[in-house]
N, C-alpha and C positions, 0 to 999 in steps of 0.2 A: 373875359370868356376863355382866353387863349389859358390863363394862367389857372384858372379851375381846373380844366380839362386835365395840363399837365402834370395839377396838383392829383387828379383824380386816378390817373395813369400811377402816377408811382406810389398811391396808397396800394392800387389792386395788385401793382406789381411785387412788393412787399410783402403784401399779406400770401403773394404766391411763394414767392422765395419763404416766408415763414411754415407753410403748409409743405413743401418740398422737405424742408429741414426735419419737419415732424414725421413726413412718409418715409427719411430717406432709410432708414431700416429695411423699412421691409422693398424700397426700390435694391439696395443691395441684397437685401436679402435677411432671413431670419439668423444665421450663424456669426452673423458681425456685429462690433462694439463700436459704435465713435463717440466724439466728443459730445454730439448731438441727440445718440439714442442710447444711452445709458440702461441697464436692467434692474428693476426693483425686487425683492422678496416674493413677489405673488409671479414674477416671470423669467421663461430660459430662455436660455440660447441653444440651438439646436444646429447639429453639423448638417450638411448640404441632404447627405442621402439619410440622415436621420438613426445614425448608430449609434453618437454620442450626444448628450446635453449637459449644460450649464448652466446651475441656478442656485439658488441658497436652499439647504436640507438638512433635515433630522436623521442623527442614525437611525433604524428599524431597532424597534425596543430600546431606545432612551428611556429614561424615566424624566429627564431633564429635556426642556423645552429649549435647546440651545440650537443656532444658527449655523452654520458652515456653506461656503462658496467651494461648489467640488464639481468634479464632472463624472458622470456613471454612465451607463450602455443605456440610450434609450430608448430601444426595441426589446429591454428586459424586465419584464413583469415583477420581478426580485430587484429589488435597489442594489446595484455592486457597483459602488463606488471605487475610483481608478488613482482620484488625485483630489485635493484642498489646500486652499489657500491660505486663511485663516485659523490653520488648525492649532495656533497658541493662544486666538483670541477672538473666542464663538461669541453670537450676537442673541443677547437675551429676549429680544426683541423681534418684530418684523416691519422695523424702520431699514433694513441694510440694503446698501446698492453698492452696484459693482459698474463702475465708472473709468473713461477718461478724464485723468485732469487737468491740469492747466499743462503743468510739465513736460505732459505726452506720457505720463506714467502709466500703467491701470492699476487701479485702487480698488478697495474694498470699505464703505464709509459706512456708518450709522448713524443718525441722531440727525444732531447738527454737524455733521461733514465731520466728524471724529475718523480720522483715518487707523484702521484696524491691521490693513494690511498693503504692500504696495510692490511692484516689480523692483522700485526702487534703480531705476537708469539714470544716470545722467544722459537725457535725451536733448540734443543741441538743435532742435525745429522748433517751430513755432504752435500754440496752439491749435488746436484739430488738424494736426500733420501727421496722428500716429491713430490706426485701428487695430480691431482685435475680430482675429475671425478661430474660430472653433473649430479644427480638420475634420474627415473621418474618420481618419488614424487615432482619432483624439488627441493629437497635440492641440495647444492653444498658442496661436501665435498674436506677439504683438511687432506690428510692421509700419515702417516708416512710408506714407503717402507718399510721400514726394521725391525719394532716393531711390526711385526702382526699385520702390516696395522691398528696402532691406528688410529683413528680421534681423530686430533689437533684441528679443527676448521669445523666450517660448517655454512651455510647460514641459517639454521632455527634456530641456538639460536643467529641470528642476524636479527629478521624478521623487515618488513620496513609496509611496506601499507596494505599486503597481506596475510591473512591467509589461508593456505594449508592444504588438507585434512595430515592425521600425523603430524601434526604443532604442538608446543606448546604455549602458552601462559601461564604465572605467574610467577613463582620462578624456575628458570632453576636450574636443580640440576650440572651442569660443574660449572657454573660464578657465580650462588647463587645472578643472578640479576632479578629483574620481569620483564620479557620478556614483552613489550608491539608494539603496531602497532604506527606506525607514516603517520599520512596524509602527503599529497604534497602539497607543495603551493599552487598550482594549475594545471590545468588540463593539461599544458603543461611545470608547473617545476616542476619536483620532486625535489628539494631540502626542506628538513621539511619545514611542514606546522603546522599551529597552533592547531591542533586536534590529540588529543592520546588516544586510546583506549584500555583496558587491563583489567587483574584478581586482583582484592583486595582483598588480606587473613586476611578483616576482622572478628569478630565473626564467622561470615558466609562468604563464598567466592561472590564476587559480582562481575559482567562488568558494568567499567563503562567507562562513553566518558568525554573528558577533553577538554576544548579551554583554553589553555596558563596557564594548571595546575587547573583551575577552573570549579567542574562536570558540565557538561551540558546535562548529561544521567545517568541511574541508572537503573539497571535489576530488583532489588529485590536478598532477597537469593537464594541460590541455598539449594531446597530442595532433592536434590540426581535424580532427575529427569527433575527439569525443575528451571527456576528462577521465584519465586514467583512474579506475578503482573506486569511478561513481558506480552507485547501487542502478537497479534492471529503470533506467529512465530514457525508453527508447525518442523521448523530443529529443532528448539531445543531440540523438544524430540526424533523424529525418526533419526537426526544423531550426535548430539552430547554427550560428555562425559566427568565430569571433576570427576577427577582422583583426588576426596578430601584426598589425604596420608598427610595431616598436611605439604604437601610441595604446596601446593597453584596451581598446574599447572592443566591448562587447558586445554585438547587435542581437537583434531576437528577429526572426524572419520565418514565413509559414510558406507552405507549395499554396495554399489556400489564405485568398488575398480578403479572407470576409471583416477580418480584426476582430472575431468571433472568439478571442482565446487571451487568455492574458494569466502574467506570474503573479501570486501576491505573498507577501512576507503578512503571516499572521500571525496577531498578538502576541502569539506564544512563542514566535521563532523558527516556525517549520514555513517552509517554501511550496505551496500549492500550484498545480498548474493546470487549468481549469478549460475546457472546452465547452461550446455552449450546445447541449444536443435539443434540436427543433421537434424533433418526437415528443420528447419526456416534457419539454420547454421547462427544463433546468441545466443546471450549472453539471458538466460531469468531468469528477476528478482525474484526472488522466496518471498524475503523479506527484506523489508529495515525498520531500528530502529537508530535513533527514527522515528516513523511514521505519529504520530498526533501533534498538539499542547500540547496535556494533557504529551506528555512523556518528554518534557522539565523538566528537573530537580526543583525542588520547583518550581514549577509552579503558583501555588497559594499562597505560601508563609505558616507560620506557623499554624498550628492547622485548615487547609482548605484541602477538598482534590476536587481533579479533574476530572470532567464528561463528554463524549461526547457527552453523551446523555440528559444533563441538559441544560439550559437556565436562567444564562448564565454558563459557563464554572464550575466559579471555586464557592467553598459557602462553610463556612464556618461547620465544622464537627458538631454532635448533644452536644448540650450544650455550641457551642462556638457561640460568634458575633461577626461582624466586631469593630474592635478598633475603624475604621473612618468611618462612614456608607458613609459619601460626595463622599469618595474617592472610595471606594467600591463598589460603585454604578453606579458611573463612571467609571468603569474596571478598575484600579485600585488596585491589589488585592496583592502587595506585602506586604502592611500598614496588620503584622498578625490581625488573628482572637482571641480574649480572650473569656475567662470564663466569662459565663452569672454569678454564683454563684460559689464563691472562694471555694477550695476543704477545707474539717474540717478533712482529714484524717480518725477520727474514723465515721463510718456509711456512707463514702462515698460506691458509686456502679458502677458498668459497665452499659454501653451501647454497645450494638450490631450491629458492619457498618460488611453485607455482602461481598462478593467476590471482597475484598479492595490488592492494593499494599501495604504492610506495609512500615512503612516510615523508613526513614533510620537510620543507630547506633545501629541497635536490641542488646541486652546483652542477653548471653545464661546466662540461668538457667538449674538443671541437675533435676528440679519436675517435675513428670508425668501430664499427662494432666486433671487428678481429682485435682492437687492442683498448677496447675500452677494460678488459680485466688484468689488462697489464699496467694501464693507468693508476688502478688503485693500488693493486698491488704494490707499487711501487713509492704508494707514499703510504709513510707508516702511521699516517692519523685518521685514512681511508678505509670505513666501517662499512662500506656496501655501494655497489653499484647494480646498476640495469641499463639497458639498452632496448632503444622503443623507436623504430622506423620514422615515426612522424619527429618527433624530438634530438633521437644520439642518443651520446651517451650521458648519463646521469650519475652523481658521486654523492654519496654521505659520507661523512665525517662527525663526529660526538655519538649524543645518543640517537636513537633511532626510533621516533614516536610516531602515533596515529597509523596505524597498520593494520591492513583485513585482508584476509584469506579468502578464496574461492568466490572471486567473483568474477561475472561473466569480462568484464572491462577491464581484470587485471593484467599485470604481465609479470614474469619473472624478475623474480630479485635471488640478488646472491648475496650473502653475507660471510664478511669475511671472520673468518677461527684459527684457534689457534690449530697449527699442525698433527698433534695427539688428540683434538676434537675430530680434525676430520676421518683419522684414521677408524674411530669408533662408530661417526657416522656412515663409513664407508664398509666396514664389518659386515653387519647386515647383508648389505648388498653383494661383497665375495659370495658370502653363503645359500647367498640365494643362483648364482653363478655357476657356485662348484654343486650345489644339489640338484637342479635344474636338469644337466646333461645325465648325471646318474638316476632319475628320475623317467626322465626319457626313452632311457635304455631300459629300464623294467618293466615301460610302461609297453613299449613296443615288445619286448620279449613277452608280456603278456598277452597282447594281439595277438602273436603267433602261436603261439598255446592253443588259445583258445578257437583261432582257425583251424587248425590242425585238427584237434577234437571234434570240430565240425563235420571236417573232410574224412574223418574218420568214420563219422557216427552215418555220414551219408546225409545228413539233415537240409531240408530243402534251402532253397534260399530264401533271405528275407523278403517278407511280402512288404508292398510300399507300404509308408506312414499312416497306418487307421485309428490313430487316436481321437483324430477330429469323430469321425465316423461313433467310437466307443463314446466317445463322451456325451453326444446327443439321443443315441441309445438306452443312455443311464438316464439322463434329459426325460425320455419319453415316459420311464419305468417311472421316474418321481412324480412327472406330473400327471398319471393317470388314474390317480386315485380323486384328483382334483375338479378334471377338466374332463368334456366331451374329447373324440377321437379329432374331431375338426380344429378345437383348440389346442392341443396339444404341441409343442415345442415340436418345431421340424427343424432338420437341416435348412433347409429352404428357405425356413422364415426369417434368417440372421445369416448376414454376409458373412464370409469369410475372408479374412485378407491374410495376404502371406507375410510371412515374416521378416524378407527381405524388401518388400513395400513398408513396413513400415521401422523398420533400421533404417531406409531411407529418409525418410520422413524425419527421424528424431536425429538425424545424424548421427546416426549409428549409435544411439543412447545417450549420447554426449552430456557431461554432467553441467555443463551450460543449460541444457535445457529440461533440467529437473525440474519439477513443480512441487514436488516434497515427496514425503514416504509415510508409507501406512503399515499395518500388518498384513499386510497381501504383500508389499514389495512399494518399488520408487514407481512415481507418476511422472512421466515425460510430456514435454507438448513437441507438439509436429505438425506438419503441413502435409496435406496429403496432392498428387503431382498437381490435380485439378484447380487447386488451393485454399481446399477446405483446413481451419485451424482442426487439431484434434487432443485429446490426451489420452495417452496409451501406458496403460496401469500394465506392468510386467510382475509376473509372479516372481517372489526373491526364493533360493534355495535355502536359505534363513528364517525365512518366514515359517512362522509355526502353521499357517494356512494352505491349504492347497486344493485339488480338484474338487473335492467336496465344495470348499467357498466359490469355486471357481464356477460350479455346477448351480451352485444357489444364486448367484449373481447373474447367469445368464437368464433361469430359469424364471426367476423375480420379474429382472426389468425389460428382459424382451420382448414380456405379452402386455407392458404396463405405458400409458401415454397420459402426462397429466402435466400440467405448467410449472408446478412442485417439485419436478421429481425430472431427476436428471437422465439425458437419454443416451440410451446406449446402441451405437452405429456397426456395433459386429464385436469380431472376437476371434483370434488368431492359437492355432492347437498344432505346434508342429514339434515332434519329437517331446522333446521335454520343456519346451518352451512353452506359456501360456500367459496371451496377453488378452487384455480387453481394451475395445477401445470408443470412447466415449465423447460428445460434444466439447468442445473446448470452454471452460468458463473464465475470462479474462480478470477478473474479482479476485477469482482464487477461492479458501475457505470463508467463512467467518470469522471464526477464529485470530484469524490473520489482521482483521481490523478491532476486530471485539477488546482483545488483550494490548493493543498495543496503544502507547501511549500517548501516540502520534497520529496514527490512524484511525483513533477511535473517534476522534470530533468529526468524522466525515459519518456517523448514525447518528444523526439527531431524532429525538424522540421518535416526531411519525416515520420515519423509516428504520427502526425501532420496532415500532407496533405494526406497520405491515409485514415486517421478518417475522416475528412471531405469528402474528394469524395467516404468511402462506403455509409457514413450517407444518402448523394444524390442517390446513387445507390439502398438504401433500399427505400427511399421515392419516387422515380421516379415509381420503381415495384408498390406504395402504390396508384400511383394518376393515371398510366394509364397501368402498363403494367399485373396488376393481374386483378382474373376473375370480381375482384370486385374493385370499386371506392371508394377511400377509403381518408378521411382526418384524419389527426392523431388528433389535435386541440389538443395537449399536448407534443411537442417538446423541450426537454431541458435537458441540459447536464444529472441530473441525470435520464433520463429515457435511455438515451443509454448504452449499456452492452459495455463490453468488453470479450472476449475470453482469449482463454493462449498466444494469437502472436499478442494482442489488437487490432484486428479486431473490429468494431464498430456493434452490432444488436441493432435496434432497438427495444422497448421495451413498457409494457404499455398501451393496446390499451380499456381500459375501458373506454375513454370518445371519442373514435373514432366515423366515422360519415360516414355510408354508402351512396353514391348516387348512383340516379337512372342511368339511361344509357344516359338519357336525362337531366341530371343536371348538369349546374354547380356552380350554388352556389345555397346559403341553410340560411332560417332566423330563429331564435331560439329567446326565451326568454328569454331562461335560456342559459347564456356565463360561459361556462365549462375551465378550461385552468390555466397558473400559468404569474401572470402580469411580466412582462420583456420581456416576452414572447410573448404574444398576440397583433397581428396585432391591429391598432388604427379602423378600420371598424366592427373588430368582437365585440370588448369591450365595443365600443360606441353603435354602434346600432345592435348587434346580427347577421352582417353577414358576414357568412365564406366561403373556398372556396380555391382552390391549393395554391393559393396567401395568404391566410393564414397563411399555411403550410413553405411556400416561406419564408414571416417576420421572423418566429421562424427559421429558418433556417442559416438568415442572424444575428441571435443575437446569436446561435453558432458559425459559423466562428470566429467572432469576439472576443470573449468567449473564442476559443479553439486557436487563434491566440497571444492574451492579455496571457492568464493564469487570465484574473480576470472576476468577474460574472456581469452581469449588472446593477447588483443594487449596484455595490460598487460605491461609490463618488471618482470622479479623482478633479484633481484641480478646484477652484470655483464653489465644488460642483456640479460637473457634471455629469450624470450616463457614462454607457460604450459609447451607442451609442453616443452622444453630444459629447463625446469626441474625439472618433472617427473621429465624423465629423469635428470638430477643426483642428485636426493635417490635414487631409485632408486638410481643404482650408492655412493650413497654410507652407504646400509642407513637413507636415515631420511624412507620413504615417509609415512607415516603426520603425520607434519609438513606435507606440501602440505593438510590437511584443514584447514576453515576454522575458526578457532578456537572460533567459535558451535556446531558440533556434534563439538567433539572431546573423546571420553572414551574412558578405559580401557576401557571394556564394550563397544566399537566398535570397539573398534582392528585386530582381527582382520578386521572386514567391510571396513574404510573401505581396509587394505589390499588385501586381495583385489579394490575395486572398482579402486582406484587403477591396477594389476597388469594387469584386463583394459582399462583405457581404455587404457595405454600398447600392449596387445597390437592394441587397435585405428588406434591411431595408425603403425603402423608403414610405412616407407615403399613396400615392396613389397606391392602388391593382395593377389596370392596367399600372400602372409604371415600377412594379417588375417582372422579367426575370421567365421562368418556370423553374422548375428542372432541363429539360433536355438541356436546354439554358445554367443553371449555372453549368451544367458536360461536353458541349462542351468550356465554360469557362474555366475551370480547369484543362481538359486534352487536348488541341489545346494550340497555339501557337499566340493566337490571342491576338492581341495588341493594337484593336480600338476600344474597349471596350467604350460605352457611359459614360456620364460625369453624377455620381450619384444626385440626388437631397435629399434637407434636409429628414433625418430621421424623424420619426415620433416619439418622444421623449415623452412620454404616462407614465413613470416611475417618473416623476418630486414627489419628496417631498418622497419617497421611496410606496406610495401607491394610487392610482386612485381611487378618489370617484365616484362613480357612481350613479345614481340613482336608486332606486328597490322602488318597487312591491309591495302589499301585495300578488301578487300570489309566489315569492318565497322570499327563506332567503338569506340572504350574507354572505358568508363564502369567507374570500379571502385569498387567501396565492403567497409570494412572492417569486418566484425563486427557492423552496425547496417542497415544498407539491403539490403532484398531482394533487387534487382537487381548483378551486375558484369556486364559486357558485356565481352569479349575474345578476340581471334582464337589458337586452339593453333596450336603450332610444325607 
């Protein structure tokens, strides 16, 4: 009896220790691996607070049913995958489990225990001595039971695509290897791709981007705060940190501890860096590098550096020429730049390039910044130096490559010439020295003159500044043919800020804080004391534009309120000074992502198709549904904004065109507008009219469907529209779509829009559909849409001659300047 009982005790005791074994998962909990609770195909692992999981997945749009062990966000309704394990050897199958094994290793197995992938430790415990728990950080650690829970191994000094806030990058101090990121094939293989990204502990610590081991990006140094001559990427300073201990590593660190934010190296080689906004509940880009054409690696090639603000691109640094002027001429610009006059060493001197990338290979020196230009000086193979507070001083020697001009992060460099260089670059500057005082003196002898004639003539004295006063006066006289007495443009109803408020604000105009330039003049941003962002459009004395645009601008958007349409916060009239100033839109243009080659994968189709139909929804309120009639007669990518969730506002309204109540078209002498742009009736003979509006509208779609501008040349020399119309009659519309947002699951829409931009394009006014025609096109279901006729193709040879005037001048500009000026037939 005694031996039953005892037999009976250690069956149930058993079967409990078995049952235990089976619970002990979820007694630790759901983010751990042991030897006991292993995870299969159909299940994750989940971190503690539930930010990350771990399971086997498909990429989103595979076509292929293939397997992979990864971990993504998983509070993210979008799959964004972080990290994979088996990404050389996906499971065709949903037999795969991810395991402890005997070793203490974790595995990756399928089938019959076919191991796929493995930490690969020599781990010296015993079986079920090692588990694996999942952080929130999203590391995955594997940790020894019994060692005071060492960590053996972990997923962040194995990082793949993805970098995590607490991340490292450079020389891992466990493996003593440089940790770097690896791109995916592509967007739906992660198995490596040809782009690698990471920490160089050269002289200076640098990131840089690699396609198959070859830079194709360069940061600049890191001066202990930021990396010299990186593009406007303000994470850099307010969340990053590299930890220069002479061990090269790079950490990534947020003031916001949510691990809401991560970097990824995508397929293509550009470096994203992604915030997750709870509003929109998507992904928002914060910054992508490289971002321009100028951040391509030697871009220009040796002894040239690169501008985006030049024409053309790339030109050769002060004291160099092109080698091959044929070729350089012709873009061209790999063939280096050399020396106008060979350096003679003794009596050579510097020249001075402003807020420059320094180029790469810098050599430290340990001389202060009083003799770091005697340092070079003094060795006669020393081809430039600079001097940078966080760093010293800096030396090149040989050529001098990868170099850009006028950025906010740069700093001064000096390069050394020969002595009859500098004397020529220094010319100028006499003359401007010795004319300046004699300049001065006439300038003041002419004050005096003309006081004297004053005191002469007895003429009162000047009365204070009423130009603000006159201009809302003129204000009132425009808009009363329009509007009741109650609506009417007042002083009152638009702030006034003064002018010395807002030079504060921009820092005193600072070309750090340019936003671009238009035909009105340059766009700054500013903070105003309270700490509102702002942008404050300043009239240029070059600008062919002035009160009149300045009077249509206020006149337009003061009385006008609509989600579309970009808002304007007041307007500044002191002396001859005239600025406006406007909500800040952190986006920037369109334009700015549309054209670039980099930035355009961030419009995928449907934000795409909602750009297009707010664009209609701001221009519909423009033409009939505000208190005013309004034509824009300057419609074009870059005059439309974007917001933080790139909402489209329209923008720009200085060469707008009030009508009466009784109007609908309107004849002008003077054709205001940018050609690509401009309907074939208003360019030719001066008249415009919703139908206008309409043509510019149809050569955005188009524009914003392509990714390319209409004055680019397609095959046989054809602008956008011409070509357009090609693939049209040749049945293979769907092909002008850019290839970043072209799929089968769109195809149906991208046609249809393709379909109304050309019905908008057409060159008869009364041909073309109204606004509100082509927003029940885009958001209806209809699908007997008229059969478009030829485009009016007015772009031929890149510019329209027209005829003028001697009543006015021509100024014309194509597809990029606000302003043409041109007399109709």
């Amino acid at each position: 009896m005694v031996v039953l009982l005892n037999t009976h005790c250690h069956f149930v005791l058993l079967l409990l220790a078995t049952l235990s074994c089976f619970s002990l998962k979820f007694c630790l909990g759901e983010d751990r691996i042991t030897f006991l609770t292993p995870i299969k195909d159909s299940e994750t692992l989940l971190s503690r607070s539930g930010v990350f999981r771990l399971g086997f997945l498909t990429p989103v749009n595979s076509t292929v049913h293939l397997r992979y062990v990864g971990i993504w966000y998983g509070k993210v309704p979008v799959q964004t995958v972080v990290w994979v394990a088996n990404k050389d050897t996906p499971i065709n199958d949903t037999t795969g489990v991810v395991s402890i094994s005997n070793d203490g290793n974790l595995v990756v197995t399928h089938g019959r225990n076919l191991l796929l992938w493995s930490t690969n430790l020599t781990v010296p415990v015993a079986t079920n001595a090692t588990w694996v728990q999942l952080m929130d950080n999203g590391n995955l650690r594997l940790q020894d039971n019994i060692n005071n829970r060492e960590i053996l191994w972990e997923s962040f000094e194995h990082p793949y695509n993805s970098l995590l806030p607490r991340m490292n990058l450079g020389t891992d101090n466990r493996a003593r290897e440089n940790l770097k990121l690896t791109s995916w094939r592509s967007y739906v293989d992660p198995s490596p791709g040809n782009y690698t990204a990471g920490l160089v502990p050269f002289t200076f610590p640098e990131l840089l981007i690699w396609k198959s081991n070859v830079p194709v990006w360069r940061s600049g140094p890191w001066n202990g705060q930021v990396f010299i001559g990186l593009p406007d990427v303000p994470l850099f300073i307010d969340g990053f940190n590299l930890n220069n201990d002479n061990q090269g590593t790079l950490s990534m660190s947020f003031a916001n501890d949510s691990f809401m934010y991560h970097m990824n190296l995508d397929p293509n080689g550009a470096m994203y860096f992604r915030s997750w906004n709870t509003s929109t509940r998507a992904w928002t880009v914060d910054a992508i590098i490289p971002s321009t054409t100028c951040d391509v690696y030697n871009r220009c090639g040796p002894f040239a550096s690169c501008s985006l603000k030049e024409v053309p691109l790339c030109n050769c640094i002060k004291g160099f020429v092109p080698r091959n002027n044929i070729e350089w001429n012709g873009g061209s610009w790999s063939n280096e730049c050399v020396r106008r006059v060979p350096l003679q060493c003794k009596g050579d001197g510097f020249i001075k390039m402003q807020r420059m990338k320094v180029p790469a290979n810098a050599e430290q020196s340990l001389a202060n910044e009083k003799n770091c230009p005697k340092q070079c000086i003094d060795n006669c193979s020393c081809t430039a130096y600079a001097y940078d507070r966080g760093i010293g001083c800096m030396l090149w020697s040989g050529n001098l490559v990868d170099m850009q001009s006028s950025l906010w992060s740069g700093i001064d460099l000096y390069i050394r010439v020969a002595h009859s260089e500098l004397k020529t670059h220094t010319r100028s500057k006499r003359a401007i020295m010795i004319t300046a005082p004699v300049l001065g003196v006439a300038f003041v002898a002419a004050v005096c003159v003309i006081l004297a004639c004053r005191k002469f003539k007895k003429r009162p004295a000047p009365e204070k500044d009423r130009s603000a006063e006159l201009l809302f006066k003129k204000m009132e006289e425009l808009t009363s043919d329009n509007e009741s007495a109650s609506n009417q443009v007042k002083l009152k109803d638009l702030p006034l800020f003064e002018f010395k408020v807002l030079a504060t604000a921009t820092d005193s105009f600072s070309p750090g804080n340019k936003l671009g330039q238009g035909g009105f003049g340059p766009v700054y941003k500013g903070k105003l004391p309270e700490g509102q962002e702002i942008a404050v459009k300043r009239l240029s004395r070059a600008s062919g534009q002035g009160l009149e645009e300045l009077m249509n601008e206020v006149v337009v958007i003061s009385k006008l309120q609509h989600r579309n349409l970009v808002k304007l916060l007041g307007c500044c009239i002191e002396g001859e000074e005239r600025l406006l100033v406007y909500e800040y839109m952190p986006k920037k243009s369109l334009d700015a992502y549309l054209f670039d080659p980099l930035k355009q994968k961030i419009l995928d189709w449907r934000t795409r198709f909602n750009i297009m139909e707010g664009i209609c929804r701001g221009l519909l309120y423009l033409h009939r549904d505000s208190r005013l009639k309004i034509i824009h007669r300057d419609l074009k990518a870059s005059n439309i904004l974007l917001d933080d969730n790139l909402n489209p506002k329209i923008s720009d309204f200085g060469l707008a065109r009030v009508f009466r109540a009784n109007e609908d078209e309107a004849n002008t002498r003077r054709v205001v507008g940018t050609y690509g742009y401009m309907s074939p009736e208003y360019a030719m003979e001066g008249l415009f009219s919703e139908k206008s509006d309409v043509f510019s509208l149809g050569v955005l779609f188009l524009e914003i469907i392509s990714g390319r501008k209409n004055s680019h040349k397609e095959e046989n020399n054809l602008n956008l529209l011409a070509y357009a119309w090609k693939l049209w009659n040749d049945g293979e519309v769907a092909s002008l779509a850019d290839p970043v947002v072209l799929d089968e699951s769109f195809g149906k829409e991208i046609t249809k829009c393709v379909h109304i931009g050309l019905l908008c394009v057409q060159e008869i006014a009364n041909d073309r559909p109204s606004v509100s025609t082509v927003i029940g096109m885009l958001t209806t279901e209809i699908t007997n849409l008229p059969e478009p006729k030829q485009p009016a193709f007015i772009a031929r040879g890149g510019v329209y001659e027209a005829e003028c005037s001697d009543q006015s001048s021509q100024k014309v500009s194509i597809n990029d300047v606000s302003l043409s000026t041109v007399t109709g037939r």
